[in-house]
N, C-alpha and C positions, 0 to 999 in steps of 0.2 A: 180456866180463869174467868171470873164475871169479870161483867160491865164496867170500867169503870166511871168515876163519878167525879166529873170535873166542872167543882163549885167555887174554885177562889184561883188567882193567879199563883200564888207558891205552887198549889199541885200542877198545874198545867206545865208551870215551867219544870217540877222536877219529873214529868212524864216525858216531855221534850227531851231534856238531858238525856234520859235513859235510853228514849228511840233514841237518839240520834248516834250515842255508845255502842248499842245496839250493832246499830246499820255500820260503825266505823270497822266494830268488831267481825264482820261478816267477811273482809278479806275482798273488797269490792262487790260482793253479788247480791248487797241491798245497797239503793240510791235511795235516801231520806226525801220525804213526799208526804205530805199531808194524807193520802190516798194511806202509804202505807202507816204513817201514825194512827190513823182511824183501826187500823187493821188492828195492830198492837193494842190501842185501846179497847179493842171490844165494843166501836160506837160505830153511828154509820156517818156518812158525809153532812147528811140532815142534822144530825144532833151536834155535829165539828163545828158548822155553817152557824150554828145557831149562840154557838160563842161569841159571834160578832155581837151580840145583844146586850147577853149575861157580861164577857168580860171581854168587852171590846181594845182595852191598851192591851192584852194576853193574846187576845186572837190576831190581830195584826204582828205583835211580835212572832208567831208560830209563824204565819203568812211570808214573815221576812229570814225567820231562820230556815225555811224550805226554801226557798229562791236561791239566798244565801251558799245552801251547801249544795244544790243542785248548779249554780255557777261555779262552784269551785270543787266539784267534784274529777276525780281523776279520769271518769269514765266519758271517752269521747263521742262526740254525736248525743249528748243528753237527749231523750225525751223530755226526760222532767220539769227542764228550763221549756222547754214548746208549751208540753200541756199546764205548768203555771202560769206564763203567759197569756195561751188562750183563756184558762179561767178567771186573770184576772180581768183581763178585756170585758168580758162578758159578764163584770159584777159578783161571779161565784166567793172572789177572794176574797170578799167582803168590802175591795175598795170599791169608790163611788162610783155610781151608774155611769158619770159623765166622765170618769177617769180616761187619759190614754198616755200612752207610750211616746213620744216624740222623739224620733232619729233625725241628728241634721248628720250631713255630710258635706264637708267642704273640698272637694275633688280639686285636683291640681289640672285636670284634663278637662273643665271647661263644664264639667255635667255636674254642677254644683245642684242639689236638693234639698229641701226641707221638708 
Protein backbone atom coordinates (compact mmCIF):
# COMPACT_ATOMS: atom_id res chain seq x y z
CA UNK A 1 0.00 0.00 0.00
CA UNK A 2 1.53 3.76 -0.68
CA UNK A 3 1.63 6.66 1.22
CA UNK A 4 -1.11 8.07 1.82
CA UNK A 5 -2.04 11.76 1.04
CA UNK A 6 -3.96 13.65 3.52
CA UNK A 7 -4.86 17.03 1.84
CA UNK A 8 -8.41 18.14 2.96
CA UNK A 9 -10.48 17.27 6.20
CA UNK A 10 -13.19 14.79 4.37
CA UNK A 11 -10.08 12.42 3.77
CA UNK A 12 -8.61 12.63 7.05
CA UNK A 13 -11.96 12.01 8.60
CA UNK A 14 -12.83 9.04 6.32
CA UNK A 15 -9.09 7.59 7.12
CA UNK A 16 -10.00 7.92 10.84
CA UNK A 17 -13.27 6.14 10.37
CA UNK A 18 -11.68 3.23 8.81
CA UNK A 19 -8.59 3.02 11.43
CA UNK A 20 -10.83 3.27 14.01
CA UNK A 21 -13.36 0.07 12.27
CA UNK A 22 -10.30 -1.33 11.75
CA UNK A 23 -8.99 -1.53 15.36
CA UNK A 24 -12.89 -2.24 16.70
CA UNK A 25 -12.71 -4.99 14.27
CA UNK A 26 -9.52 -6.58 15.70
CA UNK A 27 -11.45 -8.23 18.66
CA UNK A 28 -9.44 -5.94 21.29
CA UNK A 29 -5.70 -6.60 20.06
CA UNK A 30 -5.67 -2.98 18.38
CA UNK A 31 -6.07 0.09 20.92
CA UNK A 32 -6.74 3.28 18.23
CA UNK A 33 -3.57 5.72 18.64
CA UNK A 34 -2.39 8.17 16.61
CA UNK A 35 0.97 6.10 16.74
CA UNK A 36 -1.06 3.34 15.25
CA UNK A 37 -3.11 5.66 12.48
CA UNK A 38 0.30 6.71 11.32
CA UNK A 39 1.04 3.21 10.81
CA UNK A 40 -2.16 2.48 8.81
CA UNK A 41 -1.41 5.45 6.92
CA UNK A 42 1.81 4.82 5.51
CA UNK A 43 3.08 8.30 7.18
CA UNK A 44 5.41 9.08 9.88
CA UNK A 45 4.54 11.07 13.22
CA UNK A 46 6.38 14.13 11.52
CA UNK A 47 4.22 14.39 8.48
CA UNK A 48 0.72 13.45 11.24
CA UNK A 49 2.34 16.53 13.43
CA UNK A 50 2.39 18.49 10.60
CA UNK A 51 -1.42 18.46 10.06
CA UNK A 52 -1.64 20.83 12.83
CA UNK A 53 -0.67 23.49 10.14
CA UNK A 54 -2.20 22.29 6.91
CA UNK A 55 -5.61 21.15 8.72
CA UNK A 56 -5.70 22.24 11.99
CA UNK A 57 -9.80 21.92 12.91
CA UNK A 58 -8.93 17.99 11.42
CA UNK A 59 -6.01 17.41 13.36
CA UNK A 60 -7.32 18.37 16.72
CA UNK A 61 -10.47 16.35 15.94
CA UNK A 62 -7.95 13.18 15.34
CA UNK A 63 -6.20 14.36 18.74
CA UNK A 64 -9.73 14.13 20.45
CA UNK A 65 -10.92 10.89 18.71
CA UNK A 66 -7.60 9.12 20.02
CA UNK A 67 -7.97 10.19 23.62
CA UNK A 68 -11.69 9.62 23.14
CA UNK A 69 -11.51 5.88 22.35
CA UNK A 70 -8.39 5.31 24.42
CA UNK A 71 -10.67 6.44 27.60
CA UNK A 72 -13.30 4.34 26.73
CA UNK A 73 -11.56 1.58 25.59
CA UNK A 74 -12.32 -1.95 27.16
CA UNK A 75 -8.83 -2.73 27.75
CA UNK A 76 -7.62 -2.03 31.36
CA UNK A 77 -4.58 -0.25 32.50
CA UNK A 78 -4.49 1.91 28.90
CA UNK A 79 -1.10 2.96 27.79
CA UNK A 80 -2.56 5.01 25.40
CA UNK A 81 -4.50 7.47 27.72
CA UNK A 82 -0.61 7.86 29.68
CA UNK A 83 1.18 8.28 26.42
CA UNK A 84 -1.57 10.92 24.93
CA UNK A 85 -1.31 12.63 27.86
CA UNK A 86 2.22 12.87 28.12
CA UNK A 87 2.32 13.99 24.54
CA UNK A 88 -0.09 16.31 24.93
CA UNK A 89 1.76 17.91 27.89
CA UNK A 90 4.66 18.24 25.99
CA UNK A 91 3.05 20.14 22.91
CA UNK A 92 3.39 16.90 20.65
CA UNK A 93 -0.51 16.88 20.32
CA UNK A 94 -0.58 19.95 18.79
CA UNK A 95 -2.28 21.73 21.82
CA UNK A 96 -0.62 24.92 23.10
CA UNK A 97 2.75 25.07 24.49
CA UNK A 98 1.28 26.67 27.60
CA UNK A 99 -1.61 23.95 27.71
CA UNK A 100 -2.11 21.82 31.00
CA UNK A 101 -4.20 19.36 32.54
CA UNK A 102 -5.89 20.58 35.89
CA UNK A 103 -7.07 18.02 38.61
CA UNK A 104 -9.08 19.48 41.62
CA UNK A 105 -10.01 16.98 44.18
CA UNK A 106 -12.25 17.85 46.95
CA UNK A 107 -11.41 14.99 49.61
CA UNK A 108 -13.93 14.48 52.39
CA UNK A 109 -10.76 13.69 54.69
CA UNK A 110 -9.39 17.10 55.06
CA UNK A 111 -6.47 16.52 52.22
CA UNK A 112 -8.31 18.77 49.95
CA UNK A 113 -5.92 19.64 46.58
CA UNK A 114 -5.75 21.57 43.51
Amino acid sequence: MKKMKIKTEKKLFALLDSYTDYCRESDGRRVVSAAGFCRFCKITRGEFLALSKTLPRGFDIAQSVFLDEAINSKISNNAAVIGWLSSYNSGESGGKEDAQINVIYDGENGDDWQ
